[in-house]
LUMKE-454051 format. One record per residue: residue in one letter; x, y, z negated of N, C-alpha, C in turn. Coordinates in steps of 0.1 Angstrom, whole numbers, plus 5000, padded with zeros to 4 digits. Each point is the difference from the previous one (the first is absolute). Layout:
aXYZXYZXYZ/...
% end
This chain:
x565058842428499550125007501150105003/x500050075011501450045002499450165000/x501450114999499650144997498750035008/x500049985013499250105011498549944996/x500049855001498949974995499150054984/x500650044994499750024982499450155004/x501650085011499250114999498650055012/x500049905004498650015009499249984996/x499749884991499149984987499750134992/x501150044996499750154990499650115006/x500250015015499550105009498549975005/x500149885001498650025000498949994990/x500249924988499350044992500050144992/x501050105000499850125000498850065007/x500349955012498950095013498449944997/x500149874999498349994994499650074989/x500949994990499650084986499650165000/x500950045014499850155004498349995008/x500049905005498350045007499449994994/x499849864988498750024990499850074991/x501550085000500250124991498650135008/x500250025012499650095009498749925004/x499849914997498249944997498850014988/x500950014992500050064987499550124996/x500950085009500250154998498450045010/x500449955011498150075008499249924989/x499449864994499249994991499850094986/x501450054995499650104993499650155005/x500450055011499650145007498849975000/x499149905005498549985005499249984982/x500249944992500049974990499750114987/x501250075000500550124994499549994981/x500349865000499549984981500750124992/x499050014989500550114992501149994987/x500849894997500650004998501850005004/x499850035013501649975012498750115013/x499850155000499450115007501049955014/x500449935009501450045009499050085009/x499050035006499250085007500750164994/x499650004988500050144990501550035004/x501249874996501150044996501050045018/x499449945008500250035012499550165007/x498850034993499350125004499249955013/x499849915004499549975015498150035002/x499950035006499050095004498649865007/x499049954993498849934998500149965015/x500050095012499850005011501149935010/x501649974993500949985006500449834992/x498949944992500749894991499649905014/x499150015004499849885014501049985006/x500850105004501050055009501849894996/x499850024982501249974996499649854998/x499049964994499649874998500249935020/x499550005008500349955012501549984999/x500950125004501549995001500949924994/x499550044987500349864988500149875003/x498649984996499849835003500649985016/x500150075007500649995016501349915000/x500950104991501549984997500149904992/x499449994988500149894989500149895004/x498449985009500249905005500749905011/x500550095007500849975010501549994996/x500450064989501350004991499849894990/x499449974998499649834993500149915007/x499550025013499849875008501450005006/x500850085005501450035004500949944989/x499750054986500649914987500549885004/x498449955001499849854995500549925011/x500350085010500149905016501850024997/x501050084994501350014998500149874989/x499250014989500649874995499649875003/x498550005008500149865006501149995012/x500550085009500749975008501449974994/x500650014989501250014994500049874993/x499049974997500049884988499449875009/x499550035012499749865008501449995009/x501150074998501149995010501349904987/x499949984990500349974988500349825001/
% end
């Protein structure tokens, strides 16, 4: 496996781990269990969690799928 390839692997599994990080994050804003408050600890206002939960899952997901298409395209060139 040569440098550019290892580090496109690492780049892109970074970037997935960042969406489902950010899939995560809108299931806990909608969620808001009382042990991990992130609603509370955010201060976000009942009326604006629709708002962040959309944008979220928006990015996550499309930053996961962007991930996952860098290291399939890197490791099928192999």
């Amino acid at each position: 496996m040569g440098v550019k390839s290892l580090l496109a692997t690492f780049i892109g599994m970074f970037q997935s781990l960042m969406g489902v990080s950010a899939i995560v994050l809108a299931y806990l804003l909608y969620y808001n269990p009382d042990f991990l408050a992130v609603r509370t600890m955010l201060n976000l206002q009942e009326a604006h969690v629709a708002f962040y939960m959309m944008i979220l899952f928006m990015v996550g997901f499309f930053t996961t799928i962007s991930g996952l298409l860098i290291v399939y395209e890197w490791s099928s060139r192999s």
